[in-house]
C-alpha positions as CSV (number, residue, x, y, z in Angstrom):
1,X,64.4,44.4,16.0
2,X,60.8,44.0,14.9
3,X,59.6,43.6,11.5
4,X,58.2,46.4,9.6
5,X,55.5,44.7,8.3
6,X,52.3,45.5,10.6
7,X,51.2,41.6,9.9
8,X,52.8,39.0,7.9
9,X,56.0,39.8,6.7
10,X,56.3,38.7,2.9
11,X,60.0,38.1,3.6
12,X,59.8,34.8,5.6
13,X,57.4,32.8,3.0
14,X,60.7,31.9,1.1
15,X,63.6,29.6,1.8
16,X,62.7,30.8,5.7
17,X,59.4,29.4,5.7
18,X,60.5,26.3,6.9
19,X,62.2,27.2,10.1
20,X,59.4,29.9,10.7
21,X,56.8,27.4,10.7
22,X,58.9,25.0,13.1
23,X,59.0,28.3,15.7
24,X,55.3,29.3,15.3
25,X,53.8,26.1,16.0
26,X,55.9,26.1,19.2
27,X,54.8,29.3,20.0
28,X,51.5,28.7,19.5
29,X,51.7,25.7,21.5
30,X,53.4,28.1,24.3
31,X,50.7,30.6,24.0
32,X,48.1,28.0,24.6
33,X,49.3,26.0,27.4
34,X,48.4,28.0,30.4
35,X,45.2,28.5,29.3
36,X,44.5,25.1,28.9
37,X,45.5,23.9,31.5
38,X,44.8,21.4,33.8
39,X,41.7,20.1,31.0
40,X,44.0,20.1,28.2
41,X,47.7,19.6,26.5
42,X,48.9,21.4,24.1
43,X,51.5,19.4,21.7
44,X,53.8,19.7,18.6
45,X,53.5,16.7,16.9
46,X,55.6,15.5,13.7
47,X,55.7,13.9,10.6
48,X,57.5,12.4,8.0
49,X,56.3,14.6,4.2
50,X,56.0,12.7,1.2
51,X,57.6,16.2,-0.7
52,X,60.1,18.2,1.4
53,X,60.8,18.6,5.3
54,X,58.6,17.3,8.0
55,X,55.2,18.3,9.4
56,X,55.1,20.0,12.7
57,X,51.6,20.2,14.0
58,X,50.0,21.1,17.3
59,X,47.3,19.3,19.1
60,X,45.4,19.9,21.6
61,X,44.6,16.8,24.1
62,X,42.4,16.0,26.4
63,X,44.7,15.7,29.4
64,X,42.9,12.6,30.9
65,X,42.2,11.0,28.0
66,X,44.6,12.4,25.5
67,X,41.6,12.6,22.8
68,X,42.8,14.9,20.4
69,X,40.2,17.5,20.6
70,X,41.5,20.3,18.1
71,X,44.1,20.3,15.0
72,X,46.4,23.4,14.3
73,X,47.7,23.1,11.3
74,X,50.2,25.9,10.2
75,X,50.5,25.3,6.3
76,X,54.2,24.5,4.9
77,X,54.7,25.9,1.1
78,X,54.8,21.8,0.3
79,X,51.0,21.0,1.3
80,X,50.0,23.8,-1.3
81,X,51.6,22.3,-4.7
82,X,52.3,18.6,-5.5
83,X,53.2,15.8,-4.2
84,X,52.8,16.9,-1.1
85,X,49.5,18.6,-1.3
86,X,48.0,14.6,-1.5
87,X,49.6,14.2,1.4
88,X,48.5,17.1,3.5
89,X,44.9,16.6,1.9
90,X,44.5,13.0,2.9
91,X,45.7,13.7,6.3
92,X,43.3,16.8,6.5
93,X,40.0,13.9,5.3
94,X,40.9,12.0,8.6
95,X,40.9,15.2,11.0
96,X,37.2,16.3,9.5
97,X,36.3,12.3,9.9
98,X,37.5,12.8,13.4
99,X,35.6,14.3,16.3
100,X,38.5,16.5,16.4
101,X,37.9,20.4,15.6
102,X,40.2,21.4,12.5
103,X,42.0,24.7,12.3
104,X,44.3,26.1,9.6
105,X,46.8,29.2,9.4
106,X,47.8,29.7,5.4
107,X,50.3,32.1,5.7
108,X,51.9,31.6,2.4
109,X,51.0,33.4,-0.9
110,X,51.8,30.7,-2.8
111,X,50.7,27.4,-4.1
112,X,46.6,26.0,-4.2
113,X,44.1,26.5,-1.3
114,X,42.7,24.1,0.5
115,X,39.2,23.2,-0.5
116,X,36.4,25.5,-0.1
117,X,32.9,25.4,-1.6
118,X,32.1,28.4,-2.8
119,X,34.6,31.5,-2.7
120,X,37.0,32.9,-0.2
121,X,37.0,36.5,0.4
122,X,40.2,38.4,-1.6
123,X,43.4,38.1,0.6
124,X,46.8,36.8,0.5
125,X,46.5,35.1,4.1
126,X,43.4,32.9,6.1
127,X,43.0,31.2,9.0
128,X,40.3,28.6,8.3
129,X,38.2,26.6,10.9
130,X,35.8,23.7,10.8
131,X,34.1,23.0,13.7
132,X,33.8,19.2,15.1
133,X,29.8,20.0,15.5
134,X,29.1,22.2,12.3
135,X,31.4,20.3,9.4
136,X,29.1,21.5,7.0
137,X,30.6,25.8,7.9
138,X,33.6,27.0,7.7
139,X,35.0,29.9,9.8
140,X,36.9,32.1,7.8
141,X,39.3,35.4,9.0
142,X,40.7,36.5,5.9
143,X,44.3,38.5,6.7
144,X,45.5,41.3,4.7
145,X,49.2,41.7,4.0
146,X,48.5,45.4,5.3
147,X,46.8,44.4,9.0
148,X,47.6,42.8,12.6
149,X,47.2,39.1,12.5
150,X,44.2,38.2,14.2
151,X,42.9,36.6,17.5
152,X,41.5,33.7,16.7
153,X,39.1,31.3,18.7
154,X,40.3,27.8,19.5
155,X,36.9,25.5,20.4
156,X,37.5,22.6,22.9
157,X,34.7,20.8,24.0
158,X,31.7,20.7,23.9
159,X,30.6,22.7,27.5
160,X,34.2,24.3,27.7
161,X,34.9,28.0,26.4
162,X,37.1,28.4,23.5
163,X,40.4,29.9,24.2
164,X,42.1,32.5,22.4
165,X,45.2,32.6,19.9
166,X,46.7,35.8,19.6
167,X,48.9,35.0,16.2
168,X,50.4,38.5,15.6
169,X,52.1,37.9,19.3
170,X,53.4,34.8,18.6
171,X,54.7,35.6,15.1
172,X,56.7,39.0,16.5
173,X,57.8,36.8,19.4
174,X,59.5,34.5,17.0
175,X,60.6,37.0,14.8
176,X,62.3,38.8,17.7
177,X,63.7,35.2,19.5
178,X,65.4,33.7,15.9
179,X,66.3,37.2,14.6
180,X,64.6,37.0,11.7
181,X,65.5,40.7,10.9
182,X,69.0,39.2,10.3
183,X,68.1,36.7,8.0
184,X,66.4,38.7,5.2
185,X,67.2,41.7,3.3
186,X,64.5,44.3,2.9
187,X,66.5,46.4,0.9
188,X,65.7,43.4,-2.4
189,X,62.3,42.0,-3.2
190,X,61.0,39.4,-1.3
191,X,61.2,35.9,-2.9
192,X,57.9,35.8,-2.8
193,X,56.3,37.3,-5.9
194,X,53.5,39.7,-4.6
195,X,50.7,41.7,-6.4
196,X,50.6,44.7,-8.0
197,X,49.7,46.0,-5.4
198,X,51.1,44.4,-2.3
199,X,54.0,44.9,-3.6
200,X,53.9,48.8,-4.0
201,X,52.4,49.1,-1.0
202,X,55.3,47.2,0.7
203,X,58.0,49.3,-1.3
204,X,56.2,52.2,0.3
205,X,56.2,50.6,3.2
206,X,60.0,50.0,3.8
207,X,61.0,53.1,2.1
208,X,58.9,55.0,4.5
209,X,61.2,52.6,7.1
210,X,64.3,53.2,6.1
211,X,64.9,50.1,3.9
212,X,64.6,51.8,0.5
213,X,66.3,54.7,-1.0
């Protein structure tokens, strides 16, 4: 069973959130491979949190080299509050000291965004992406809780096309794999506490689903 939510599904930012982010970032790594390859690896890589359970990440390699070429960070709730947040932040100052491209999926209401001069557009979710050759912008798809996840572009290399990342596909895949339908119960509010009005367009939503009476 799918989720009724046409995007991100409110429902798995809570006590799921950890497990979720553990199956997208191997998703995303599964998504990627076979269009990397033979130039580049796709990885999960982990590590040890100062606040909570550990960091899954996914790199992308050179495959002759391994040079990390490009970061995927898919944000736990932890590297949005503190401790943690010092944590994920001082990690994040050594990718855009890299040569290493840096891109990060906030899928999480909750907790403070990442740094950003000036202001993000109004949205619950972002992607955010700072090129290796152009530190100085700042890519930006803003996501809706009402619309698809979006197709992002992954830069390699200078000389090599970027590849895509379709993240709506690989969050329904997950969602279908894990049974995530089973986990949460659409007929309560989410743990998450939405907006005004998020949340009566999400009541309106599942009602019009079959969730609510």
């Amino acid at each position: 069973m799918r989720s009724p939510f046409p995007g991100m599904d409110p429902y798995l930012e809570g006590s799921l959130w950890t497990t979720v982010h553990t199956q997208l970032s191997a998703e995303i790594v599964r998504q990627l491979t076979p269009r990397l390859r033979p130039r580049y690896l796709a990885l999960t890589t982990e590590r040890l949190a100062a606040d909570g359970p550990p960091r899954i990440a996914v790199e992308i390699q050179d495959a002759t080299s391994r040079q990390l070429v490009t970061a995927i960070e898919v944000l736990l709730a932890t590297d949005k509050r503190l401790p943690g947040r010092l944590d994920y932040l001082a990690k994040r100052q050594r990718l855009l000291f890299s040569t290493a491209h840096l891109m990060e999926i906030d899928l999480l209401h909750g907790g403070q965004r990442v740094p950003f001069q000036g202001s993000l557009p109004a949205a619950p979710y972002y992607v955010l992406l700072r090129h290796a050759r152009n530190r100085d912008q700042m890519a930006v798809w803003p996501i809706p809780l009402a619309k698809r996840l979006p197709i992002v572009s992954v830069p390699l290399l200078s000389g090599d096309a970027d590849v895509t990342l379709d993240l709506q596909l690989a969050l329904t895949t997950i969602y279908d794999l894990c049974g995530y339908d089973m986990a949460v119960n659409y007929a309560a509010p989410p743990e998450v506490r939405l907006p005004q009005d998020e949340e009566r367009w999400a009541e309106e939503l599942l009602r019009a689903a079959g969730f609510r009476t």
